[in-house]
Short mmCIF file of the C-alpha atoms (twelve columns), coordinates in Angstrom:
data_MODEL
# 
_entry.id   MODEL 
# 
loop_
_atom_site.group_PDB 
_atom_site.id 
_atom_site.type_symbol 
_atom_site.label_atom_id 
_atom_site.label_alt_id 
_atom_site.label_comp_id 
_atom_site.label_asym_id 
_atom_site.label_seq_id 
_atom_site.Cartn_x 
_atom_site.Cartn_y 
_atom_site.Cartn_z 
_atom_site.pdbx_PDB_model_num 
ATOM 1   C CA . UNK A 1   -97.129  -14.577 215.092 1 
ATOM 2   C CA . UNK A 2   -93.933  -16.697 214.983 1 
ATOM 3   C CA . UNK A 3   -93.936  -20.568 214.043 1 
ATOM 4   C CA . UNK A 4   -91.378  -23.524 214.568 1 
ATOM 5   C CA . UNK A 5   -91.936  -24.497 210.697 1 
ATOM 6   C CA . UNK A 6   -88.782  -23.559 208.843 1 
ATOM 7   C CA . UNK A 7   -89.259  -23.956 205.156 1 
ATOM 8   C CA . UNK A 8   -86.508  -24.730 202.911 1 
ATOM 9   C CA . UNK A 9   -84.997  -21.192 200.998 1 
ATOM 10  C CA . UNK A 10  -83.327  -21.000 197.925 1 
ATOM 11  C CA . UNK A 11  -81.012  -18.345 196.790 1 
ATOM 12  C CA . UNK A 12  -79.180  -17.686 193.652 1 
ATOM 13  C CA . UNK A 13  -76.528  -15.170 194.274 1 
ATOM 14  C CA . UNK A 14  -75.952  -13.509 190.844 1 
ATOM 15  C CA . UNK A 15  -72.911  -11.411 190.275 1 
ATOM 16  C CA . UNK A 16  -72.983  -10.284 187.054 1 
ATOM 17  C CA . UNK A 17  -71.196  -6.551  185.391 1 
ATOM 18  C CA . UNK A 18  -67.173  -6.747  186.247 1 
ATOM 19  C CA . UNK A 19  -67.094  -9.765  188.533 1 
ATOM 20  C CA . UNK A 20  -66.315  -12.457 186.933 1 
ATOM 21  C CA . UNK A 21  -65.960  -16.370 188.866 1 
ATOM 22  C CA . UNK A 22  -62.307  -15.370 189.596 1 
ATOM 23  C CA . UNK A 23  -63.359  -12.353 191.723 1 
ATOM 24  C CA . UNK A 24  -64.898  -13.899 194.307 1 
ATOM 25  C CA . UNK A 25  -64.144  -17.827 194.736 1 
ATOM 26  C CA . UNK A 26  -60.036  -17.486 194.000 1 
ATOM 27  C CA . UNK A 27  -57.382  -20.205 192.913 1 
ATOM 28  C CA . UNK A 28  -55.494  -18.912 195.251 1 
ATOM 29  C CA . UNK A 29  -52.407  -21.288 195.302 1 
ATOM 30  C CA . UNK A 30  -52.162  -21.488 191.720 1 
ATOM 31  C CA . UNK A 31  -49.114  -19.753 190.392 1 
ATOM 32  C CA . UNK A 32  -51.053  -18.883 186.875 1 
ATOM 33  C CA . UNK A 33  -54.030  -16.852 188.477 1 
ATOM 34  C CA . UNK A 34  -51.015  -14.350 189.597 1 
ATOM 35  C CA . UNK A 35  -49.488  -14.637 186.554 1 
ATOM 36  C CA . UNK A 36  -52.440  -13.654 183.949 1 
ATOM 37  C CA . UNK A 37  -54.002  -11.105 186.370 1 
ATOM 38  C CA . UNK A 38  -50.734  -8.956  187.424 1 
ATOM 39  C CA . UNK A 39  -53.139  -5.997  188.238 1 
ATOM 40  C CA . UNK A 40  -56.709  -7.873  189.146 1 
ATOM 41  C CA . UNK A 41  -55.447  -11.052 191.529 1 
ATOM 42  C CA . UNK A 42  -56.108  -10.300 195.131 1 
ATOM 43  C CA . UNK A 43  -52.885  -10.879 197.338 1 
ATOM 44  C CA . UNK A 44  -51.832  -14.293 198.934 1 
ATOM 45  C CA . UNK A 45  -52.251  -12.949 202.622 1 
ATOM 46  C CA . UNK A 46  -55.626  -11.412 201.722 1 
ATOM 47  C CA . UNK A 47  -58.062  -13.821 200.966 1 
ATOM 48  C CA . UNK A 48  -60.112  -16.076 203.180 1 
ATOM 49  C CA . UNK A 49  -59.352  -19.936 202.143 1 
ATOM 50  C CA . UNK A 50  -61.989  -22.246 202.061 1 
ATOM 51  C CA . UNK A 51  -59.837  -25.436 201.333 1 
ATOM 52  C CA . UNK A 52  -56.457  -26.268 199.486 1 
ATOM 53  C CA . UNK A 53  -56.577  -24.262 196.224 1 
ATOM 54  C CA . UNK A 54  -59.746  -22.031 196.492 1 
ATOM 55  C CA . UNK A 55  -60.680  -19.159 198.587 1 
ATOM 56  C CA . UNK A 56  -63.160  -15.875 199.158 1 
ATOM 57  C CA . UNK A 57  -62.756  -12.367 197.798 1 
ATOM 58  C CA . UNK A 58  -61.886  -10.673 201.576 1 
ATOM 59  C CA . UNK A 59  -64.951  -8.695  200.701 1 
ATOM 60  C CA . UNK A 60  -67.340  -11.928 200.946 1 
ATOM 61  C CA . UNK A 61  -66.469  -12.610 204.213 1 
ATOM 62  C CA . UNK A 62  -70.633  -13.182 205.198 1 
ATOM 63  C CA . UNK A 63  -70.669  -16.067 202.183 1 
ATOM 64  C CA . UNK A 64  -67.594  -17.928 203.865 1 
ATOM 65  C CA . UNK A 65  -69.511  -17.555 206.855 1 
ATOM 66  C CA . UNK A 66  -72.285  -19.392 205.384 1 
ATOM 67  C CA . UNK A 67  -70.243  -21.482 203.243 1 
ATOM 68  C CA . UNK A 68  -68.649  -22.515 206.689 1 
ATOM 69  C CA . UNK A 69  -71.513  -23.338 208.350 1 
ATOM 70  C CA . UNK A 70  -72.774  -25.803 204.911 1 
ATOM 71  C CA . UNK A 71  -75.864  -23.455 204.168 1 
ATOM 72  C CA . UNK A 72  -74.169  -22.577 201.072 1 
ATOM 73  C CA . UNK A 73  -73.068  -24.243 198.028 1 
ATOM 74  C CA . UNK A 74  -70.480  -22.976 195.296 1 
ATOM 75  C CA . UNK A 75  -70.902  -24.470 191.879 1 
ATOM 76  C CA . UNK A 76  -68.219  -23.955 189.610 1 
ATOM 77  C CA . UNK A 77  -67.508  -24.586 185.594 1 
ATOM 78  C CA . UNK A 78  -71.279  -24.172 184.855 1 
ATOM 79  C CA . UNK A 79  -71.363  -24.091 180.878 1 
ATOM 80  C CA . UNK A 80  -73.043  -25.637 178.087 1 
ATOM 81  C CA . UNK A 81  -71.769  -27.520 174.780 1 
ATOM 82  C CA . UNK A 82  -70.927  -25.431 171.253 1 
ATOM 83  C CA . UNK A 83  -70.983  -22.049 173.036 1 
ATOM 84  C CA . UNK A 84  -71.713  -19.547 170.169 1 
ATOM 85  C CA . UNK A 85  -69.543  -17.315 172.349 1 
ATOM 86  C CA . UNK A 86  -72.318  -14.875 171.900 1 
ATOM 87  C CA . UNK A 87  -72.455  -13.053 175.514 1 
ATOM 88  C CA . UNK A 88  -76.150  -12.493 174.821 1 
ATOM 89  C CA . UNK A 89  -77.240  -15.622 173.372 1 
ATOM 90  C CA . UNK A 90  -75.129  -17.359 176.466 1 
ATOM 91  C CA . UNK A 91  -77.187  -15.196 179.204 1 
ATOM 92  C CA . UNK A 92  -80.662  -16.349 177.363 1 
ATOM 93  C CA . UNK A 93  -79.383  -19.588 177.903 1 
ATOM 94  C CA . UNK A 94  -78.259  -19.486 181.618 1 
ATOM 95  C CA . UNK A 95  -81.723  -17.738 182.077 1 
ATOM 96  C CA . UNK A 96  -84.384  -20.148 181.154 1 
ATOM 97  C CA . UNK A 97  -81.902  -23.685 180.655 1 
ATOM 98  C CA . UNK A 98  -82.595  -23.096 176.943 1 
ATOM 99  C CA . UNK A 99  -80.370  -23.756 174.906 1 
ATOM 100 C CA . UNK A 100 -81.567  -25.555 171.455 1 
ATOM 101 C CA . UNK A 101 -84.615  -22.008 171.205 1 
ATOM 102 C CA . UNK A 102 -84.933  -18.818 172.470 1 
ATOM 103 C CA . UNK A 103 -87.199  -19.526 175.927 1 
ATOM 104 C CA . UNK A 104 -89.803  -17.466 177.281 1 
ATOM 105 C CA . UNK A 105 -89.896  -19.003 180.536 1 
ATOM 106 C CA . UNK A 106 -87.204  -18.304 183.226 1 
ATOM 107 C CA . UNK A 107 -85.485  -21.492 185.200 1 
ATOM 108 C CA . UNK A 108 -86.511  -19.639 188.694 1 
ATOM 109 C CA . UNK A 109 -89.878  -18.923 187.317 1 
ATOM 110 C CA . UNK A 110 -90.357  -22.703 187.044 1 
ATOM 111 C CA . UNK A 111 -88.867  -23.487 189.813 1 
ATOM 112 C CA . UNK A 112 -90.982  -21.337 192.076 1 
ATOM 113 C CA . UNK A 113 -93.849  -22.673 190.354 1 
ATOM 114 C CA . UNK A 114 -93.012  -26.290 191.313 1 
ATOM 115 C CA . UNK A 115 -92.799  -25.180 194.396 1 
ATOM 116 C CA . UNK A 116 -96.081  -23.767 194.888 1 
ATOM 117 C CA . UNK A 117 -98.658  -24.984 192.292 1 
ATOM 118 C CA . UNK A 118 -101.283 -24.104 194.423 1 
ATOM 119 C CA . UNK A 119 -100.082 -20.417 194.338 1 
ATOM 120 C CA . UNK A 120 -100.911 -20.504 198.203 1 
ATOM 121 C CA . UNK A 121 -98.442  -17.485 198.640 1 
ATOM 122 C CA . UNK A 122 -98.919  -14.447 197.923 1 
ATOM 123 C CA . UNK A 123 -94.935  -13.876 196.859 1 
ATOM 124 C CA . UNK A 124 -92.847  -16.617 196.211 1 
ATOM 125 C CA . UNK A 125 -89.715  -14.930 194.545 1 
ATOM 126 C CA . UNK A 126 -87.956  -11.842 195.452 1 
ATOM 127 C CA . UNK A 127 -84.876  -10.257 193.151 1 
ATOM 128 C CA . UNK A 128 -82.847  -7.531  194.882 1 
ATOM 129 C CA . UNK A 129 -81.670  -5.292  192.006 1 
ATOM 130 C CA . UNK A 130 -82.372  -3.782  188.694 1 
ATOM 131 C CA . UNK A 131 -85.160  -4.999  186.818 1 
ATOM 132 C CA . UNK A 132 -86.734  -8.594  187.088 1 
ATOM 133 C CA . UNK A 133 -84.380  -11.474 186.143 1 
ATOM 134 C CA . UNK A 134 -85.215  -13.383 183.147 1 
ATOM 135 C CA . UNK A 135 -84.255  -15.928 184.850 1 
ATOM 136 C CA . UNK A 136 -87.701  -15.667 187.184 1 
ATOM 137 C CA . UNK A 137 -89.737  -14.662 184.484 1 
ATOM 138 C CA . UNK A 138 -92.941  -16.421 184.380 1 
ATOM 139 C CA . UNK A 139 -96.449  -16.161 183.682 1 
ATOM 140 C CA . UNK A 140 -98.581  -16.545 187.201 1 
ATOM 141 C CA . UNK A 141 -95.921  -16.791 189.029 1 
ATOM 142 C CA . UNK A 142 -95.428  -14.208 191.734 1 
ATOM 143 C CA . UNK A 143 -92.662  -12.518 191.860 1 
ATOM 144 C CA . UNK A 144 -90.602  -9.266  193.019 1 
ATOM 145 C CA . UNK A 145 -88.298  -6.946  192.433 1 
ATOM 146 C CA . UNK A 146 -86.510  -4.938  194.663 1 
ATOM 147 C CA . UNK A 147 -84.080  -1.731  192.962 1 
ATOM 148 C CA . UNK A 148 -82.158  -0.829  196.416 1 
ATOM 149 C CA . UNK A 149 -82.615  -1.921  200.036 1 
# 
């Protein structure tokens, strides 16, 4: 059965392990990029712009597709005030929107419960990768996890 009703979708591309944000959304005209990544900064010619001064990894060329077309979003400079500088304490943080205790709850998890507080589905949050997400962590709430597709 197919239906006319398209519902609103929300996904959180997370790249975590060696990519860091100046893998895949590059300053591309600015001369210091080149200059502190001699060996990591993808070539001029190579990447795909998306304005002025930023661009995709050539390898994302399906997000610039979507970024494109406005069904995607890139937020930059996401932090928080007196960093610790603790990479573990930070990612507890960025998980459950935490930061004055160590949460329990994951900022997805909440999210998806918002969404549905009726718990009329029967899956509501899908991860795509190792492990569940703290991040969707959540008593109730259901949600997936996917190793490989």
């Amino acid at each position: 059965m197919t239906t006319e009703v398209k519902e609103n979708v929300l996904v959180v591309l997370q790249l975590t392990g060696g990519n860091d944000f100046m893998d895949t959304i590059i300053p591309y005209t600015n001369g210091i990029y080149y200059d502190c990544r001699p060996t990591l900064s993808t070539d001029q010619k190579d990447v795909l712009p998306i304005g002025e001064e930023l661009a995709f990894h050539p390898a994302a060329g399906p997000l610039k597709d979507l970024y494109d077309d406005g069904k995607m979003a890139i937020i930059q400079g996401v932090g928080y005030e007196n960093s610790s500088r603790s990479h573990f304490r930070a990612m507890d943080i960025m998980h459950t929107c935490e930061p004055d205790r160590v949460g329990t709850q994951g900022w997805l998890g909440r999210t998806i419960q918002e969404l549905d507080p009726d718990q009329q589905n029967v899956l509501t949050g899908v991860n795509i990768g190792r492990g569940l997400p703290r991040a969707m962590a959540l008593s109730g709430v259901p949600v997936t996890s996917i190793g490989d597709l």
